[in-house]
N, C-alpha and C positions, 0 to 999 in steps of 0.2 A: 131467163131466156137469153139475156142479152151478153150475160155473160158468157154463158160455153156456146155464143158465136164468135165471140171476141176469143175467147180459148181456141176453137175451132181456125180461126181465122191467122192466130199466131202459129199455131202446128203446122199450117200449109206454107206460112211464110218463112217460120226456122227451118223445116224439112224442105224447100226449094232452095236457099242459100247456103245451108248445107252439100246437097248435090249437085247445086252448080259450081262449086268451091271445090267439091273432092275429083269434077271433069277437068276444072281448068288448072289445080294446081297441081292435083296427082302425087298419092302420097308414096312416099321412096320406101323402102327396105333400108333400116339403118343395119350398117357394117359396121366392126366393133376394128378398130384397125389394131386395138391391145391383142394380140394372137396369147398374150404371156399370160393376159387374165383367165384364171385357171379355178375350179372348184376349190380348191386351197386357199388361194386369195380371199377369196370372199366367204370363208369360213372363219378365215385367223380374223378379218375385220370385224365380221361380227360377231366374235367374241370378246374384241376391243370394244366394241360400242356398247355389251350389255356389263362390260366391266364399268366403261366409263358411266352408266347409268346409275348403277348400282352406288357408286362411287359420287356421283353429284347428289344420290336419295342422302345417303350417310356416308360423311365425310369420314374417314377414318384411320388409321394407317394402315391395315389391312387392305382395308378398298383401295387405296392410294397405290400400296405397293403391288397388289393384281392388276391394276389399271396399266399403272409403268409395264408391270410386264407381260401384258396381254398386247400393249403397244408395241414394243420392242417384236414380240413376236412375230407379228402383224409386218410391223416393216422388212425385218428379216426374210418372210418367205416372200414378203413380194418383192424384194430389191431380188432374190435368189432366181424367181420366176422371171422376171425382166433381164436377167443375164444372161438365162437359156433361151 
């Protein structure tokens, strides 16, 4: 019994400093100021990332040399995208 007052009692106190935190400090709309970051970008990286995965599972040169060039890739169209 004493418990889920104690439960009870924390639920009213994290759910009040909660919402008097979300009154007084009001949460913003984050603006992405990269206009360049594009669906392509964040494709080519994550194709980087599950090379580089793949690549740290089993070292190999196969895996090594996809990594390099899933990397390469990867910088390529973003530097591409950030010029336009």
């Amino acid at each position: 019994m004493e418990q889920k007052e104690v439960n009870h009692e924390w639920e009213n106190i994290k759910s009040t400093i909660i919402e008097s935190a979300e009154e007084i400090i009001k949460t913003r709309e984050r603006h992405t100021s990269n206009e360049w970051w594009y669906e392509e970008c964040k494709e080519a990286i994550s194709k980087e990332n599950f090379a580089r995965k793949k690549c740290l599972q089993k070292r190999t040169r196969k895996n090594q040399e996809q990594y390099s060039q899933a990397r390469k890739e990867a910088n390529k169209t973003c530097k591409e995208k950030k010029k336009q």
